[in-house]
C-alpha positions in Angstrom: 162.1 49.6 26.1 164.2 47.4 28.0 162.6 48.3 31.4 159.3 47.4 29.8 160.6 43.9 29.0 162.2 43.6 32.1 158.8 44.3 33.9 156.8 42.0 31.4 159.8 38.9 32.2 159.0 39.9 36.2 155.2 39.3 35.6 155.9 36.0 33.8 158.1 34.3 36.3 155.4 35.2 39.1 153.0 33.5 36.9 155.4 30.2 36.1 156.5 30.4 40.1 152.6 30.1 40.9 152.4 27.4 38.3 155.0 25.1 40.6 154.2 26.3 43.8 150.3 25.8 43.7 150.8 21.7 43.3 153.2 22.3 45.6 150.8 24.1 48.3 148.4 21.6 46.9 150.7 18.6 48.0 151.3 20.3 51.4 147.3 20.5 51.9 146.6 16.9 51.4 149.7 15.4 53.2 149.0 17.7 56.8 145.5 16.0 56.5 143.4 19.2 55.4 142.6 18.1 52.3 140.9 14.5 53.2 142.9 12.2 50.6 141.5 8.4 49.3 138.4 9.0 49.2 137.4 7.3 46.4 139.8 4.4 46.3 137.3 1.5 47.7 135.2 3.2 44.0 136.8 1.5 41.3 133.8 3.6 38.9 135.0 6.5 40.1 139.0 6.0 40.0 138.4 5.0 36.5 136.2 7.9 35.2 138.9 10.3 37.1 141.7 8.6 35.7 140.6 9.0 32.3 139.8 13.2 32.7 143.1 13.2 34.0 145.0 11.2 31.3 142.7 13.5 28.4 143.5 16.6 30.1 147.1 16.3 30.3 147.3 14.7 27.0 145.2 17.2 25.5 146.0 20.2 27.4 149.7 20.1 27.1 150.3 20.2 23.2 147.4 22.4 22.9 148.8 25.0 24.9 152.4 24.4 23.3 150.9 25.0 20.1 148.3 27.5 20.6 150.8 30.1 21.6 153.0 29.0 18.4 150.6 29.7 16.7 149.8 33.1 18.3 153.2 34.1 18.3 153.9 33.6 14.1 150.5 34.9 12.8 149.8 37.7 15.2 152.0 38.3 17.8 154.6 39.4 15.2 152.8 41.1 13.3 152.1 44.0 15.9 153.6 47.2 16.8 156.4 46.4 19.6 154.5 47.2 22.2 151.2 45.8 21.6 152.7 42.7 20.6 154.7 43.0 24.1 151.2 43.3 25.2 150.0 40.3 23.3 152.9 38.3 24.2 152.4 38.6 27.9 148.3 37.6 27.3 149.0 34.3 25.8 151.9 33.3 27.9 149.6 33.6 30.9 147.2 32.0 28.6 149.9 28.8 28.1 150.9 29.1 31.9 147.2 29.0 32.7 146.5 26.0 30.7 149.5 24.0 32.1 148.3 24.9 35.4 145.5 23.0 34.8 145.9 19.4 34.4 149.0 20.1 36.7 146.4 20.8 39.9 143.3 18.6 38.9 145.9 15.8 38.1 147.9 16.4 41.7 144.3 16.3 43.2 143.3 13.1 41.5 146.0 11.6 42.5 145.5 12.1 46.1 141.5 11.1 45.9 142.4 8.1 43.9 145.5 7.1 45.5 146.9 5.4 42.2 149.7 7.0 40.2 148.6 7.5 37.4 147.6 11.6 38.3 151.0 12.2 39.8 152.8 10.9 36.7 150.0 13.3 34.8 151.2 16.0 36.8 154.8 15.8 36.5 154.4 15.6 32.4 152.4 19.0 32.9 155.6 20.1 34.6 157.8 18.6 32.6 156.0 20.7 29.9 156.6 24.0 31.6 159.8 24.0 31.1 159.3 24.6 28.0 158.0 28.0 28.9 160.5 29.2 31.2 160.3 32.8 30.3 164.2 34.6 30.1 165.1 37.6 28.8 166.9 35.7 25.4 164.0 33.8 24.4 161.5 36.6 24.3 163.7 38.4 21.9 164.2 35.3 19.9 160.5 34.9 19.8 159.5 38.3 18.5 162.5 38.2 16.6 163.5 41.9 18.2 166.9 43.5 17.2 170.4 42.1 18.7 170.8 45.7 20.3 168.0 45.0 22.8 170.5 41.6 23.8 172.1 41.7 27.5 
């Protein structure tokens, strides 16, 4: 059982160590100029409209995903055998990983088409977020409420 945990925690920190280093890679892309950047800053049209799907994504994205697993995790998660909710848990942490992922990278790419701050502040709340989600062995226990004997 423990192995099988230890295995799921491996799989989730890939996933939340891809979800920093993409906007990471994406940063590096954009500053060694080969991801053009400022293109649309003489288009004040088109700064707005991107502004604004950045600020909705990250405002919407961010407690949905928060919230979405919650909700996962106290009406079904628990409710399964140990290792399909294992299983399950691993699904929709991707699932929440995923969706912080993305206002994270359209808001980092925003920011470098636009030039203007306001996607780089978007993508650090996305980050900000994820640490919410930092997957260790204590917390999964604590979130399918699994026997003290399982503890480190």
């Amino acid at each position: 059982m423990k192995n099988r945990i230890e295995r799921l925690l491996r799989i989730l920190k890939i996933c939340f160590i891809a979800l920093w280093a993409l906007p990471i890679a994406l940063v590096i892309l954009y500053e060694t100029g080969i991801f053009a950047e400022g293109i649309y800053t003489d288009n004040v049209q088109m700064e707005y409209i991107l502004q604004c799907i950045c600020i909705l994504l990250t405002v919407g994205m961010i407690p949905f995903s928060l919230r979405l697993f919650n909700l996962n995790l106290v009406k079904r998660i628990k409710e399964l055998p140990l290792m399909q909710a294992l299983e399950s848990y691993l699904i929709w942490s991707e699932i929440r990983i995923f969706l912080l992922a993305v206002p994270t990278l359209v808001s980092t790419s925003f920011y470098y088409l636009t030039l203007n701050t306001t996607g780089l502040f978007c993508a650090c709340m996305a980050l900000v977020a994820s640490l919410f989600c930092v997957p260790t062995y204590n917390r999964l226990l604590n979130e399918l409420d699994l026997p003290e004997d399982l503890h480190e």
